[in-house]
N, C-alpha and C positions, 0 to 999 in steps of 0.2 A: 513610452517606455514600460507603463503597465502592463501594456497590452503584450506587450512580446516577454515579462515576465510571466506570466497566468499563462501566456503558450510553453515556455519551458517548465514551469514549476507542475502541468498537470498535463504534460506528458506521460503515454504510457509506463515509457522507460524508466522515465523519475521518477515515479510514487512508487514501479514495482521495487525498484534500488531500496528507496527510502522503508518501504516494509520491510524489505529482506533485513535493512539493518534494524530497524526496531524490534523485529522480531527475532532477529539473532541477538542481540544486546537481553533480551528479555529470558530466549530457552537457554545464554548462557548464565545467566544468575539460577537457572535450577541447574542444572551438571553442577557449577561450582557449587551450591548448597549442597546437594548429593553428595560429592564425594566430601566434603568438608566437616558436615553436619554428619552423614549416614554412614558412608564406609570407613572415611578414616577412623571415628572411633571404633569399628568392627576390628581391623586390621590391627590396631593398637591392643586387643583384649586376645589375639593370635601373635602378637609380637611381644609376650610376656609383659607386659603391661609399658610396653617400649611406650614415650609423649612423643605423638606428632603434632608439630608445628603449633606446640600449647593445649595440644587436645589432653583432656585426660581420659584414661580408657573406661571413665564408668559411664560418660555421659553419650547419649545418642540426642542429640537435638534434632528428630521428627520434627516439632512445629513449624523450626525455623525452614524446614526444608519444605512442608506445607504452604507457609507464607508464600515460599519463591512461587510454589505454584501456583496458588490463588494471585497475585501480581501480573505471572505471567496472562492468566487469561484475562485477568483486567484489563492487562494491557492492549492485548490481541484483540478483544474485544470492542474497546476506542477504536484502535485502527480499524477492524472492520467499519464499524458506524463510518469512522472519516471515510473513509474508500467509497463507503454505500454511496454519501452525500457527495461526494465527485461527481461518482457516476449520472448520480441524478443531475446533476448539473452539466453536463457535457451530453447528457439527451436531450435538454433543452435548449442548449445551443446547438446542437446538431436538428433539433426540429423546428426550429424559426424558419419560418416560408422565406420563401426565396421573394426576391424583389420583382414585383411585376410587370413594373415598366422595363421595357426590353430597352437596352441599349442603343449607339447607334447606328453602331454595324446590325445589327437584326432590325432595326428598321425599316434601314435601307433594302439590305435582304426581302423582308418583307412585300418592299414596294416593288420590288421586280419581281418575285414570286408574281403580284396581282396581276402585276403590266402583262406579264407573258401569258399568264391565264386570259385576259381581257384579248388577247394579239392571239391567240388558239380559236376562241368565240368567232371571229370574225371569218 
């Protein structure tokens, strides 16, 4: 049962899915700090000093909208690492030498390969 999880969990498919949403989940925390933080108080100090959604129009909270982005690449940047460490791990199972004892149909194979070379000779 392991083994046929760790096949689905580090499929291509699955980890690109799973980035797209950690990484959508992360560049939507800055647009919503953007517009939350940046514009709306902008638009509030052009709408006569109209409050949006509790904003008041003196305040532009830059940091906060800073933070989202420092997060964001924190974040992006674990993923990369996790991704890297996959990959690296799926080179190495993909370069494990093959098994050397042949089978026993390629045996067999084998042994009429010889027979008929030996039955040519003659």
């Amino acid at each position: 049962m392991w083994g046929e999880f760790k096949k689905f969990a580090f499929k291509g498919n699955v980890l690109d899915l799973a980035v797209g949403v950690i990484i959508g989940a992360a560049f939507g925390k800055i647009v919503s700090s953007l517009v939350d933080d940046i514009i709306m108080p902008i638009v509030g100090l052009f709408a006569i000093g109209e409050d949006f959604s509790l904003l008041t129009y003196k305040t532009v909270k830059y940091g906060a909208f800073m933070q989202s982005i420092v997060d964001f690449f924190i974040t992006a940047f674990a993923i990369f690492l996790f991704i890297k460490l996959i990959t690296r791990y799926r080179k190495k199972e993909e370069a494990k030498p093959a098994d050397p004892k042949p089978d026993l149909k390629e045996e067999l194979l084998i042994e009429i390969r010889d027979l008929l070379k030996e039955k040519n000779r003659i």
